[in-house]
C-alpha positions, -999 to +999 in steps of 0.1 A: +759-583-313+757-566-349+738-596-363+712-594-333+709-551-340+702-559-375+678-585-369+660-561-351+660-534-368+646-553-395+620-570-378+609-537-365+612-526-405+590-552-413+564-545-389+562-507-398+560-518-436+532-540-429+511-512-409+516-486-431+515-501-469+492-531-461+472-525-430+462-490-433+454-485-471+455-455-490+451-422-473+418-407-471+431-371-463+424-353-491+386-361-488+385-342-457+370-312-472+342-303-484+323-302-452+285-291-454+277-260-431+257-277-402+214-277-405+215-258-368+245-236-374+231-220-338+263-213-313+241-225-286+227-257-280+195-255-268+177-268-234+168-307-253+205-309-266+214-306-226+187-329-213+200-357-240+237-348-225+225-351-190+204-389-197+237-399-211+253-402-176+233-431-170+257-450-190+289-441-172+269-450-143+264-486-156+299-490-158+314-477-130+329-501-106+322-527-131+349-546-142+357-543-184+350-581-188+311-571-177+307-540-201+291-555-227+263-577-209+255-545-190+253-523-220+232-552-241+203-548-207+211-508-211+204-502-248+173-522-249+157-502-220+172-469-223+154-463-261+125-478-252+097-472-276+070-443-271+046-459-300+023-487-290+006-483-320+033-503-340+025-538-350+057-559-341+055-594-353+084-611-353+100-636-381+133-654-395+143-637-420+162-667-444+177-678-408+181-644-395+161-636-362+143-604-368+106-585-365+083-568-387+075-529-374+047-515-391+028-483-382-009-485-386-014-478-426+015-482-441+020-508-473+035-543-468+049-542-498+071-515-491+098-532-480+132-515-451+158-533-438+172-515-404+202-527-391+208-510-354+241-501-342+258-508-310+298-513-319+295-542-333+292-558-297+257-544-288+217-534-298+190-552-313+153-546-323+143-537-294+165-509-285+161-494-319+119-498-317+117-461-313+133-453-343+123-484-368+085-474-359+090-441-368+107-447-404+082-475-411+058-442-409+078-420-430+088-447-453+051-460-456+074-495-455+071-524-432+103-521-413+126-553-408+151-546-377+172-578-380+193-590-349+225-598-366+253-620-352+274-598-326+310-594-312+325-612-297+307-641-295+309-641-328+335-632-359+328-595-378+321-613-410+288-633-394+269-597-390+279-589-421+265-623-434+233-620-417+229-582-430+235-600-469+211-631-461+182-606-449+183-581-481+180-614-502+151-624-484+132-591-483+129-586-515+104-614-521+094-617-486+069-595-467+052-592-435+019-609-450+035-643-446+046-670-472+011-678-489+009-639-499+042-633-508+057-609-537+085-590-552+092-553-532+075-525-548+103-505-531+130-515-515+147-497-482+180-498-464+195-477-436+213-483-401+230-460-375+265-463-359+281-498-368+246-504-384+254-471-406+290-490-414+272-525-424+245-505-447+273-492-466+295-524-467+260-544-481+251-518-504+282-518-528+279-560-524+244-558-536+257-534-569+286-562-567+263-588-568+238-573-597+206-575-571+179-550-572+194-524-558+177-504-526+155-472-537+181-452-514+196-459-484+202-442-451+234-442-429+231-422-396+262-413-377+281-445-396+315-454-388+331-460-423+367-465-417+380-495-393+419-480-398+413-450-376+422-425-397+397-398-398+406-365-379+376-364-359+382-394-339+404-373-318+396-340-328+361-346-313+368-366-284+362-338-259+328-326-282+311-362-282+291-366-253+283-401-258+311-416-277+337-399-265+337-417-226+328-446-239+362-447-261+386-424-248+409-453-234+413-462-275+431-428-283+456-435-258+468-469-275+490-464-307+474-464-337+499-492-352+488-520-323+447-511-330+454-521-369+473-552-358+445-562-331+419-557-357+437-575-385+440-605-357+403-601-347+389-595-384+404-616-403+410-590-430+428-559-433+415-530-416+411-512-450+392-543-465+358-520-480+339-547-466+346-535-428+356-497-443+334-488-470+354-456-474+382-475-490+363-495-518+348-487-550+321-461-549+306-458-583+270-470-590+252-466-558+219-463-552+210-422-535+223-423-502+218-403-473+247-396-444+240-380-412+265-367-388+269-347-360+294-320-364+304-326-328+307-363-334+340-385-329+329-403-359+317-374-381+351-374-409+342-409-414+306-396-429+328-365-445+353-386-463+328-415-472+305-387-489+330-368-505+349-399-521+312-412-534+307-379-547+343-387-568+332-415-575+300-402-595+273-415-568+243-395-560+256-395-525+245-366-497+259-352-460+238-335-437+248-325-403+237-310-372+257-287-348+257-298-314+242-327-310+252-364-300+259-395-320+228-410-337+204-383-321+178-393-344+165-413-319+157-389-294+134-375-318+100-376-294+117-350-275+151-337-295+140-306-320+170-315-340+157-353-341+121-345-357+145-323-382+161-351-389+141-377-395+118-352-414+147-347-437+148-384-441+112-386-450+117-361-478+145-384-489+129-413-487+099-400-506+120-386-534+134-416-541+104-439-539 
């Protein structure tokens, strides 16, 4: 009976070893602070902020009485109508991209050879360029850039690393491929990255592999809302869980599992660590990049991923930069047509984009 106790105890021994020295990494906490005071610092959200809230209940309503194994088809139909695109001026013309399905956005003017890579969020599981048209036509204005949304490889049909892949392929191929075709083709005259949510979290990840690989590296990049750290581990994701509008229904059910059987599942569905910088850029090397850009709401479940990511770049020597916004809901940039604290935003990314250019 004393052998069987001991074997136990052990086991269980060996499991918590596992979690906490190899699965989780080293602890972020002491990146926690500084945070930057919030661009609206107002203590009331105003009348757009609760109009945005209020469209958000169109989501829970996809879901209800829907059983979880039909989520994510629902939510794929969802995203691509509920951001539908204002803009019809855009040229969209769409193109493989080295074997990655994507499309050209260009507003009227702007210079082909001016080159952005957008890669949409969604959790991994979701989005495409069509739900994020209303925002890729807008920075393909402010970046003067043609704007290539790619439609990366998604969960769970297929494994993390394939988006990750497809995210490498296309920055390879866009900086000697434009929208003018193959016969006109030519080297970037400047080169653009950004992406929002797990789009923000694959921007990062392909940025330090670009330094990594000794490519031309992107002008800047831009990371709204990104989720930076697949162990769990920022504050916020609980923290905010009653302040996040959007994400926090969406996710609640994940605070209620222990933390230790998340990191397993993940190391099991990853095939890597959860602390592997290529799934949480927070935990790799963060010297030598390019001027980056991080936006986060204050009220966000995700927002001490952005404050830890930032802060340990900053450590690192990287002209890396947080903004955030009080209030307002996860990746609100792209209620910008009718969101005051979207047009701030994105004109904030503008000025960003054009300092760097």
């Amino acid at each position: 009976m004393m052998a069987f106790i001991w074997l136990v105890v052990a086991i269980a021994a060996a499991i918590w070893a596992v979690d906490f020295f190899y699965l989780r990494g080293e602890s972020l906490a002491k990146f926690d602070s500084p945070k930057p005071a919030p661009k609206a610092a107002g203590p009331v959200a105003s009348e757009e902020h609760h109009a945005v809230v209020a469209s958000l209940a169109g989501i829970t309503d996809v879901l209800n009485g829907v059983p979880r194994s039909e989520h994510i088809p629902l939510m794929r139909k969802h995203m691509d109508t509920m951001f539908a695109s204002d803009d019809t001026t855009a040229q969209i013309t769409p193109v493989s991209a080295g074997g990655v399905p994507a499309e050209w956005v260009m507003a009227p003017g702007v210079d082909p050879q001016r080159r952005f890579l957008y890669i949409h969020g969604g959790a991994f599981t979701m989005g495409s360029p069509v739900s994020h048209r209303r925002l890729t036509t807008k920075l393909s204005e402010l970046a003067d850039a043609a704007v290539l949304a790619i439609d990366y490889r998604l969960m769970p049909e297929h494994p993390r690393m394939a988006g990750v892949e497809d995210c490498r392929t296309a920055y390879r191929w866009i900086l000697d491929n434009g929208p003018a075709g193959p016969q006109q083709n030519s080297p970037a005259s400047a080169v653009f990255v950004a992406g929002d949510s797990a789009g923000g979290n694959l921007t990062l990840s392909l940025i330090a592999w670009v330094r990594d690989q000794g490519l031309r590296p992107p002008n800047a990049a831009v990371a709204l809302s990104p989720a930076t750290d697949s162990t769990f581990g920022s504050p916020s994701l609980k923290g905010n869980l009653e302040t996040d509008p959007m994400l926090g229904p969406l996710f609640k059910f994940l605070t209620k599992i222990p933390k230790s059987i998340l990191l397993w599942f993940g190391w099991f569905q990853n095939r890597m660590r959860p602390c592997d910088p290529v799934i949480s850029p927070s935990h790799g090397d963060l010297s030598g990049l390019p001027p980056v850009l991080v936006h986060a709401s204050d009220a966000e479940m995700l927002r001490d991923d952005s404050v830890r990511y930032v802060n340990r770049a900053v450590a690192h020597g990287s002209p890396v930069q947080l903004q955030t916004w009080s209030h307002v809901v996860h990746v609100w940039h792209i209620y910008h047509p009718q969101l005051a604290e979207g047009r701030e935003a994105l004109a904030e990314i503008g000025k960003f984009l054009r300092a760097n250019s």
